[in-house]
C-alpha angles and dihedrals in degrees: 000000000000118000110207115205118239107274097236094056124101148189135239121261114246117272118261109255118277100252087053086051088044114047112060130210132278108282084198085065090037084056102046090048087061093043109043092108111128087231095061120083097221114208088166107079128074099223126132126234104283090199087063093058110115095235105164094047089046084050100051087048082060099043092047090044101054083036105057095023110021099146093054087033087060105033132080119285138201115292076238097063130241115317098230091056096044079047096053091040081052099063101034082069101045091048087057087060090266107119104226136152125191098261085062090057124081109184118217148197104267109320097270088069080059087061097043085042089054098043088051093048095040108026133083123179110287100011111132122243116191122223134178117259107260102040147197099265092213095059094053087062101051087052091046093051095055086056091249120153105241118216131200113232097210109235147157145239080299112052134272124342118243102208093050078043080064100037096050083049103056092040102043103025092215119189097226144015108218116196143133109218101188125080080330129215112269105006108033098226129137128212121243125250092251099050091050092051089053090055088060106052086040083056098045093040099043099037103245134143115236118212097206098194113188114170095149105034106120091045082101108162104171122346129061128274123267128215123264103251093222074073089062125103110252100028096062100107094037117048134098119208123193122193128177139189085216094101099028105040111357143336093204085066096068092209122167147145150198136201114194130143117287110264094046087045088047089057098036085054087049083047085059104040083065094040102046113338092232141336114273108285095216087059100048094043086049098055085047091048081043085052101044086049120032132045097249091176086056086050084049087050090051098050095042096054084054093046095046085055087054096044086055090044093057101032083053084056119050096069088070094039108045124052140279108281094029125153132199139169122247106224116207082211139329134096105283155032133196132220138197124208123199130270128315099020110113108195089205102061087038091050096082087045089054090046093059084065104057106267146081135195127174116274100227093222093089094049087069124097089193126019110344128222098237093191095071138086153193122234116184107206103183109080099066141062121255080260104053096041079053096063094040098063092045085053082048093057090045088057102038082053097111111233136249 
């Protein structure tokens, strides 16, 4: 006999996936939705000064572009991405001592889809993938989100240890190193020549991708530039380098690259066939019309000189915000820095007492693969005037006062 269920039951939907029940949002993006408030001067976020875009020359890319080749400007392009940006982006490396032609490029959308593209071409369920300590949020979710199990290379106030980088490696047999050695997300730090010679010929003696990420790089505001670490002997066949517009024209475009050898780039490009099909061709065609046209290297200058104003600003006035006993990095460019006040403050549950002053900054916990410091934190110092830095870290001050 057949028992037929009442017609107005039902049943419960499927569960999400368990990587979608396990990894957990950005707390960067949870914190600028609760701060987004005009009044609050905001040193959490990563975003660039939106008043040093080059608007009108990006406009006028678009307008000669749907002008002059609408029809290619508005179609479907090649999962690739159009050959005169993958050209320009070309030469612009080359140019920087890192042999590339176009066919070695796949542009992306923004260079986190490069990270989301290469765990989904390198990573099964439970391989290990190394990271530094701290680490790019956004790259522990993507790992995450392929089910890999994330390590902690251990370093210091300069950046992973290689030997530590050796030892991790015999003993866990990871598929791949991620780091971005230059002006790096959280800390701004950037890793000296030697060590990154050292991760290349651990890479190259022991058999290990390396995911060179370098959004900031060219946000150099003293020192001299290092090399990638994908030019370095050793480390030529095996390192993945990701490069973005975000921080240097535009984040709206969600423009980004990799270069990577041909068979991991060819599954990276089937990986975004499936994923997207291709990044948007306007805007490629927009950023190669930008580049024909305009000195992007002059823009970078500019921005630069007014960056390296903020990062003082900020840097002359920490002493005075943070406590006694404080610690902080001093970056040579880049977005952000990262402090570290004395034992027992915890940032995180500080974090909600600061805000009430007008004013955020990133707890460090959520930056850490293994057992966080919960007594760091990450200031961006990029997206205000001297002045207003100014205010912020005396409202700063104001919320880190314990209270009575």
């Amino acid at each position: 006999m057949t028992v037929t269920e009442p017609a107005s039951a039902t049943a419960p939907v499927p569960q999400l996936a368990a990587r979608a029940r396990t990894v957990g949002g950005s707390p960067v993006r949870d914190i600028l939705a609760v701060t987004g408030r005009p009044e609050v001067i905001n040193f959490a976020g990563g975003l660039p000064a939106p008043e040093l875009f080059d608007a009108d020359g990006i406009a006028a890319a678009y307008r000669a572009v749907l002008e002059e080749t609408p029809a290619q400007a508005l179609q479907y392009s090649t999962t690739e991405g159009e050959p005169a940006l993958r050209a320009a982006l070309a030469e612009r490396s080359r140019t920087r001592g890192l042999p590339t032609d176009a066919d070695d490029l796949l542009v992306t959308t923004g260079s986190q889809q490069a990270l989301s593209l290469l765990a989904t071409a390198l990573i099964e369920p439970g391989d290990t993938v190394l990271v530094e300590s701290p680490c790019y949020l956004a790259a522990l979710q993507a790992f995450g989100l392929a089910g890999a199990r994330v390590v902690a290379v251990p370093g210091d106030e300069h950046g992973l240890d290689p030997v530590a980088l050796d030892e991790l490696v015999a003993r866990e047999r990871p598929k791949l190193l991620y780091l971005v050695p230059t002006f790096q997300n959280p800390t701004g730090r950037t890793l000296p020549v030697e060590r990154r010679a050292a991760v290349a010929e651990v890479a190259a003696r022991r058999g290990l991708w390396i995911v060179e990420d370098d959004p900031y790089g060219e946000l150099r505001y003293e020192g001299e530039r290092a090399p990638w670490i994908a030019a370095l002997p050793g480390a030529e066949d095996r390192t993945v380098l990701l490069g973005s517009f975000s921080k240097v024209m535009a984040p709206g475009l969600r423009l980004g690259w990799l270069r990577a050898p041909a068979g991991l780039r060819r599954a990276c490009a089937v990986a975004k066939q499936a994923a997207d099909l291709h990044t948007p061709t306007v805007n490629q065609l927009a950023a190669a019309r930008y580049l024909a046209d305009h000195d992007l290297d002059a823009h970078v200058r500019r921005v630069a000189t007014v960056y390296g104003a903020r990062r003082d600003a900020m840097l002359a006035g920490l002493p005075a915000a943070l406590p006694d006993g404080s610690a902080w990095t001093r970056p040579e460019g880049g977005m952000f820095l990262w402090a570290r006040l004395p034992e027992p403050y915890d940032t995180t549950a500080l974090l909600p007492q600061v805000v009430r002053q007008n004013v955020a900054y990133v707890p460090g916990a959520p930056f850490y693969a293994g057992d966080p410091d919960r007594a760091t934190l990450r200031l961006c110092f990029v997206t205000q005037t001297p002045e207003e830095i100014t205010e912020g870290l005396r409202r700063l001050r104001a919320g880190l006062r314990p209270r009575p």
